[in-house]
C-alpha positions in Angstrom: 0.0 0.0 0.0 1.8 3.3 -1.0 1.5 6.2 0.7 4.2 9.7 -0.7 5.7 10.8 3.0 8.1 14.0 3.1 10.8 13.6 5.3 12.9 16.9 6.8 15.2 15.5 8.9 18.7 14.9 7.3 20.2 12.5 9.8 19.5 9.7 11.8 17.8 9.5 15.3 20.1 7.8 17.8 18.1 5.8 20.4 19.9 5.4 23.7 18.4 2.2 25.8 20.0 4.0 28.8 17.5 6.8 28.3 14.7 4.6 27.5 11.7 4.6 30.3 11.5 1.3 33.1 8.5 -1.1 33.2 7.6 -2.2 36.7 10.2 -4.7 36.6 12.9 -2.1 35.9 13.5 -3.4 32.4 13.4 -0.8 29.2 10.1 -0.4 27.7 9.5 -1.2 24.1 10.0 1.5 21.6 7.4 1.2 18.4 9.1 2.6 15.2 6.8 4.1 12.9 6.6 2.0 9.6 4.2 3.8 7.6 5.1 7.3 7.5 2.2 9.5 9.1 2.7 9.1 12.4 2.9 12.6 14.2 5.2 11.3 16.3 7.5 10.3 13.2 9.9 8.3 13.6 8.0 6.7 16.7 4.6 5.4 15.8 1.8 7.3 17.6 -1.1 4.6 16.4 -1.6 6.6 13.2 -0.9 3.4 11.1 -5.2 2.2 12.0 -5.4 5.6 9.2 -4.1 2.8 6.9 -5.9 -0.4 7.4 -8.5 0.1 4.7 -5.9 0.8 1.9 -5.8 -0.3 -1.2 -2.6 -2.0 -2.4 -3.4 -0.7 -6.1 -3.6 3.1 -5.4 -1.2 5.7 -3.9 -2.0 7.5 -0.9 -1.4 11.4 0.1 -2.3 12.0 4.2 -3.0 15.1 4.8 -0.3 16.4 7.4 -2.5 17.8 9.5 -5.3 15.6 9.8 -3.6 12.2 9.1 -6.7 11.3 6.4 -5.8 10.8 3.2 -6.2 13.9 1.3 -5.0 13.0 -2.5 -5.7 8.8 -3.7 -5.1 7.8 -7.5 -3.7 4.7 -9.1 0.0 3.8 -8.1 1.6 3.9 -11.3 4.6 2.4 -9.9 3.2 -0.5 -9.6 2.0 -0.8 -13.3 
């Protein structure tokens, strides 16, 4: 399912397990990394990826930054 996502940053994000938060048994908590590109959170997912479950894997998806809902759909012509 494609979906255009603009990226900004120009680096990497460095995560550092000593900084990471402690369950209740004082082990590191899981960290979700976003896979499909509209989180708000970006790089972390935020959930935003449920936008997505009813995508077509023929067309190619524009989410509107601002309200995470698709706001541009045509046919993925990659794909062709």
């Amino acid at each position: 399912m494609p979906r255009l996502v603009r990226f900004s940053q120009t680096g990497p994000l460095k995560i550092d397990p000593s900084t990471l938060p402690l369950d209740e048994q004082g082990k590191p908590k899981p960290i979700f990394i976003c896979a499909c590109g509209i989180s708000e959170k970006f790089p972390f997912c935020d959930g935003s990826h449920k936008a997505c479950r009813q995508e077509d894997p023929a067309t190619l998806y524009r989410y509107d930054p601002a309200t995470r809902q698709p706001s541009e759909i045509g046919p993925d012509e990659s794909s062709a």
